[in-house]
VOSE-747526 format. One line per 8 residues: number of its first residue (from 0); for each residue z negated, y, x negated of C-alpha. Coordinates in nm, 4 decimals. Layout:
BEGIN
NUM> Z:Y:X  ...
This chain:
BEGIN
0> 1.8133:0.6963:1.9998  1.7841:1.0019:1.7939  1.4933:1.1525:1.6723  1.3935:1.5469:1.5892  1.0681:1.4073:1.3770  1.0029:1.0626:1.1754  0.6882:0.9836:1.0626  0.6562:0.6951:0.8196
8> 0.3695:0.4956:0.6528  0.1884:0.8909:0.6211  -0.1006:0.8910:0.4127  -0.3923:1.1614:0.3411  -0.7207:1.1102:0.1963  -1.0182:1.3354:0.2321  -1.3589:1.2725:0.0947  -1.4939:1.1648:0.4372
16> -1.1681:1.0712:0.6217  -0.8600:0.8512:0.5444  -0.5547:0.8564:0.7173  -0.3944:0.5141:0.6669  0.0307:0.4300:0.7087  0.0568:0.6281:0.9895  0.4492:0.6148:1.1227  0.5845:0.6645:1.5026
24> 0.8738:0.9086:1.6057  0.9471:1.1985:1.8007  1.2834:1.1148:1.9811  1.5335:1.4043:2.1250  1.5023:1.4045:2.4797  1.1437:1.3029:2.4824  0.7508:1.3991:2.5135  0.5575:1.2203:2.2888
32> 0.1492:1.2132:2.3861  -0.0749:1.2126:2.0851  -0.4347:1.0486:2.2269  -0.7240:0.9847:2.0164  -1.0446:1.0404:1.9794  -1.2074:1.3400:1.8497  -1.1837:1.2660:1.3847  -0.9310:1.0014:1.4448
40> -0.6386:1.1569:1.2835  -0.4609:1.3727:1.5307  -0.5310:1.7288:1.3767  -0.4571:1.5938:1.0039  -0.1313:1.4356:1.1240  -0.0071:1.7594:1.3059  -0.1316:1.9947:0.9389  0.1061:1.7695:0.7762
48> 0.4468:1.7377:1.0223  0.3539:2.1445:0.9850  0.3281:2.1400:0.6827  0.0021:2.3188:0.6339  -0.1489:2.0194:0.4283  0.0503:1.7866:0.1820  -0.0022:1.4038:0.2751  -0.0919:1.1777:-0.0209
56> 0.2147:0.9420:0.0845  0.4704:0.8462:0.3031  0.7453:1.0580:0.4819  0.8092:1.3208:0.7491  1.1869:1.3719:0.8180  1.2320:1.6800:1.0714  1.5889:1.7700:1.1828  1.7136:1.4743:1.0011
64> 1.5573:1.5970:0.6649  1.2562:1.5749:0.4413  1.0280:1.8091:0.6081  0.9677:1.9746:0.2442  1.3173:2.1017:0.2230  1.3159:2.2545:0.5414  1.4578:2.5963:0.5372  1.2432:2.9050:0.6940
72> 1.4896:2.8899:0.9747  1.4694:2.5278:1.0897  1.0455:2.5782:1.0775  1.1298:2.8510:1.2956  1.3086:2.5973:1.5776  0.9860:2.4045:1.5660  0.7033:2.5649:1.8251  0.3519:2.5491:1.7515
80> 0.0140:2.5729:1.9599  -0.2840:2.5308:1.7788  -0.6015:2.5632:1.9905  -0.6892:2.9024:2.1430  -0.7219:3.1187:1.8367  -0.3768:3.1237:1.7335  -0.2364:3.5109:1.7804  -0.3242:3.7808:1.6226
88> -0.6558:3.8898:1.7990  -0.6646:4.2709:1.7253  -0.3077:4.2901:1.9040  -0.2456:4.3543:2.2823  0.0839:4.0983:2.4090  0.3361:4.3509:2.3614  0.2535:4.4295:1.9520  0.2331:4.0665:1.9171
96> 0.6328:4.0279:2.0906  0.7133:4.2853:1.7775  0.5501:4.1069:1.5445  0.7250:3.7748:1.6573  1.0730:3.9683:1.6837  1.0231:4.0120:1.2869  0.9097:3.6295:1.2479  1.1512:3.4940:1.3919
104> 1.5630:3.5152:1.4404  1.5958:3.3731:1.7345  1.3287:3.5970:1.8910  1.3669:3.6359:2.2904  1.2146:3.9363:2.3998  1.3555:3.9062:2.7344  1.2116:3.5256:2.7738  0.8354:3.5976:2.6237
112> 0.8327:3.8653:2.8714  0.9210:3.6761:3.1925  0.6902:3.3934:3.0787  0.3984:3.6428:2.9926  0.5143:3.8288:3.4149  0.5095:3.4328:3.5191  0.2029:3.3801:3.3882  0.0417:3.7076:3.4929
120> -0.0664:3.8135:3.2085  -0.0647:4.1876:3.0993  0.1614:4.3334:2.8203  -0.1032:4.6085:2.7011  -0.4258:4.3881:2.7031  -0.5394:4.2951:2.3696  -0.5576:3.8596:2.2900  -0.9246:3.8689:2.1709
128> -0.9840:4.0470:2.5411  -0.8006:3.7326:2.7510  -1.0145:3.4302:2.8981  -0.9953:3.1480:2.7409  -0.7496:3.0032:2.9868  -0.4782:3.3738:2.9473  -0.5251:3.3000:2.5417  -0.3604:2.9451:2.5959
136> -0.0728:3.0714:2.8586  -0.0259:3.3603:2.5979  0.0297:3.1569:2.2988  0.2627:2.8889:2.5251  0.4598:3.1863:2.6116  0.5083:3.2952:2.2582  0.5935:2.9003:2.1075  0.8651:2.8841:2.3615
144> 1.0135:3.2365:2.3120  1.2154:3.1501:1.9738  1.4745:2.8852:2.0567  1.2651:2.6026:1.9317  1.4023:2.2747:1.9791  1.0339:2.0894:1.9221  0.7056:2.2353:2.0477  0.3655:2.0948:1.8781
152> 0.1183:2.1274:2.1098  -0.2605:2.0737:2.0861  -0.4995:2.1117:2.3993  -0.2134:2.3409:2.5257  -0.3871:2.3360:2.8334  -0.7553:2.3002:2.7878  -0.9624:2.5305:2.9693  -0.7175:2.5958:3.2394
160> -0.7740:2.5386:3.5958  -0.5834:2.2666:3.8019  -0.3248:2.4816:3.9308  -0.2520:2.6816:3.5861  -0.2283:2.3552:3.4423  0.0393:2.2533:3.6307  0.1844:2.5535:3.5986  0.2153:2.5168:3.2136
168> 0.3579:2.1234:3.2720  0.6647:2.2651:3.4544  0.7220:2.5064:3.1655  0.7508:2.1972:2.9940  0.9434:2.0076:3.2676  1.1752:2.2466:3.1985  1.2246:2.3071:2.8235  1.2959:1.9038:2.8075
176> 1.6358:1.9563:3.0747  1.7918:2.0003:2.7367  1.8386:1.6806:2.5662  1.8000:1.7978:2.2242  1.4610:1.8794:2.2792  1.1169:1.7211:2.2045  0.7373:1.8226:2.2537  0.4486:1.6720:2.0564
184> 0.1249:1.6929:2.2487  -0.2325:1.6091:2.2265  -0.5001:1.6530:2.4978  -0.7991:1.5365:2.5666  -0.6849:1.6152:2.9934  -0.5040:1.2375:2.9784  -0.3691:1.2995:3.3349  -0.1438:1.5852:3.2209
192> -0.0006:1.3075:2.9651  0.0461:1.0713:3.2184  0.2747:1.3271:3.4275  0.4650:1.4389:3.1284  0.4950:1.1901:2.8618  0.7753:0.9231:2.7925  0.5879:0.7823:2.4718  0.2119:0.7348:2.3880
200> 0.0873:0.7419:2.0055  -0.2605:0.6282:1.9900  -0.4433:0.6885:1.6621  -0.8140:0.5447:1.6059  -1.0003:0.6049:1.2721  -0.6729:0.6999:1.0952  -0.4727:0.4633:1.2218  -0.1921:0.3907:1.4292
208> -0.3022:0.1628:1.7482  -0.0051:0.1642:1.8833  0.3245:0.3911:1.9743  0.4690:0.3077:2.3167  0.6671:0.4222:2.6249  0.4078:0.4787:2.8856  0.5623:0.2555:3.1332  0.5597:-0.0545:2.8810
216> 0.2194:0.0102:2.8371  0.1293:-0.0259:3.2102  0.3202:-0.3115:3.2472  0.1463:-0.4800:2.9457  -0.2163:-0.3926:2.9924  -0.4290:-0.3837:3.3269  -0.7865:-0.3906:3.4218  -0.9429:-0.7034:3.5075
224> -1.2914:-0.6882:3.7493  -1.4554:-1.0527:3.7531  -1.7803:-1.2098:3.7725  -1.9494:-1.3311:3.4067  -1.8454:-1.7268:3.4668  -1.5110:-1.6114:3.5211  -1.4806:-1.4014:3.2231  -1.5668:-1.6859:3.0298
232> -1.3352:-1.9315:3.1416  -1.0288:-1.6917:2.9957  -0.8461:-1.7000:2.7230  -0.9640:-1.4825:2.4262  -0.7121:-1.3628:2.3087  -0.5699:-1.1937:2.6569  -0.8558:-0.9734:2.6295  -0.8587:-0.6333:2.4400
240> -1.1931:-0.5113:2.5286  -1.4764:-0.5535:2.8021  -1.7520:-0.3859:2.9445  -2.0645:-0.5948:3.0929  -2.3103:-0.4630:3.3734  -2.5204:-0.6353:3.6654  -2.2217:-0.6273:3.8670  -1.9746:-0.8472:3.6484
248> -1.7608:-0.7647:3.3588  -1.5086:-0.5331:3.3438  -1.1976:-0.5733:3.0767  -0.8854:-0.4529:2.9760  -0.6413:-0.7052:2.9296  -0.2621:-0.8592:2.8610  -0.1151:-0.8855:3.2040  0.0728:-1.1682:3.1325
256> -0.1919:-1.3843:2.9664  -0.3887:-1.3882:3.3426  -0.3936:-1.7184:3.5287  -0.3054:-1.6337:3.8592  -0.5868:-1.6101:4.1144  -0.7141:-1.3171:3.9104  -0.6874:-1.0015:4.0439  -0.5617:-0.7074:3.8017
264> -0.5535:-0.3502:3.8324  -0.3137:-0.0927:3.7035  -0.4265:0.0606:3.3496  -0.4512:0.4437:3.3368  -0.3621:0.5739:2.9834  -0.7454:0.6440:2.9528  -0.8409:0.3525:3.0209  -0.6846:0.1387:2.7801
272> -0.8063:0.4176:2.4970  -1.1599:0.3976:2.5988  -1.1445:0.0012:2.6505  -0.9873:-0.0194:2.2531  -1.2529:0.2480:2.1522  -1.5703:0.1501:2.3217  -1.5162:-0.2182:2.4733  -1.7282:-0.4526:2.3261
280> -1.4643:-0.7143:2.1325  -1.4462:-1.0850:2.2939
């Protein structure tokens, strides 16, 4: 398979934060989901596949090349949403479509302005003036208004309602019917990953947990509910993580390294992030 992005053995060291060998892939054709706790690496990564900070080692190949030789018009093919704040603020939609037309060569007016009309949001109403919610549809319009072939995409849809939510997933849904195209995205809302995403990159104090399809990780991990004398009669090592209450214990574990006669749920994305973050360790 080809990829649009590869990440390899990335390194970049702050005074209070480390990022550590961090490598994983963006294929064509796919939607990568970048989970992780809030510090853990996901906002340093993106600066530096942007190229907004310079990592202290490793490599970033975009488009087949190092991301450092990238022309001005292969950046422009990559489309960026960076939290809520990221359009000029002073500028009503329509001034900020002129400003883009100058930014970029593959400007769409015609395609900003249906997704702006789809999104019902006003061409003469200035950003700062939007709801938190209009900001984030505004600047999703704008990242997939200039023939990008990846979109970057950090809590793209946070502080949007259920049904504007969805509404921004089948903009997705629909930029990935072309094959050459990829999306990096990071949310905190794990159930939007779960509907969109073919991979999941999980990243935990500056390192790589692991980078997956989501279905392999389903069929790998589950959630086990037993009683304590139970729990203790299994194997070590087929647990990742556990949680103990009056009740029993709770733990995320190997499917295949269950005896049968256990009974094991199916793992939600969130679940087996929480269970490697917070579960005590057996």
């Amino acid at each position: 398979m080809e990829n649009n992005i590869e990440i390899r053995k990335l390194a970049k060291r702050y005074k209070d934060f480390v990022l550590k060998n961090v490598s994983f892939d963006i294929p064509k054709g796919a939607v990568v989901g970048f989970i992780g706790e809030n510090g853990a690496g996901k906002s340093t990564t993106v600066n530096c596949i942007l190229g907004s900070a310079n990592p202290d080692g490793g490599s970033i190949r975009i488009f087949g090349k190092d991301a450092s030789r990238l022309t001005a018009a292969e950046r422009s093919e990559i489309g960026v949403v960076l939290g809520e704040e990221c359009l000029p603020k002073n500028l009503n939609l329509k001034q900020i479509g002129n400003i883009m037309r100058n930014l970029f060569a593959n400007w769409q007016e015609s395609a900003y302005e249906k997704y702006l009309k789809d999104f019902s949001l006003p061409l003469d109403k200035k950003y700062k003036d939007l709801s938190k919610g209009m900001k984030q549809k505004a600047a999703v319009a704008a990242a997939l208004s200039h023939d990008a072939r990846v979109l970057v995409l950090d809590e793209a849809t946070v502080g949007l309602d259920p049904v504007a939510r969805n509404e921004i997933l089948d903009i997705l849904y629909e930029f990935m019917q072309n094959e050459e195209h990829s999306i990096l995205i990071s949310s905190h809302i794990v159930s939007d990953l779960e509907k969109i995403c073919d991979y999941i990159c999980f990243i935990h104090h500056g390192e790589v947990v692991f980078f997956e399809e989501k279905d392999a990780l389903r069929e790998k991990f589950g959630v086990l509910k037993c009683g304590v004398s139970d729990f203790s009669n299994l194997d070590k090592g087929a647990v990742v993580g556990y949680t103990r209450s009056e009740y029993g214990v709770w733990a995320l574990v190997y499917r295949d390294k269950i005896p049968a006669g256990y009974l094991v749920e199916r793992a939600e994305i969130e679940d087996i992030m929480l269970y490697f973050i917070r579960g005590e360790r057996p």
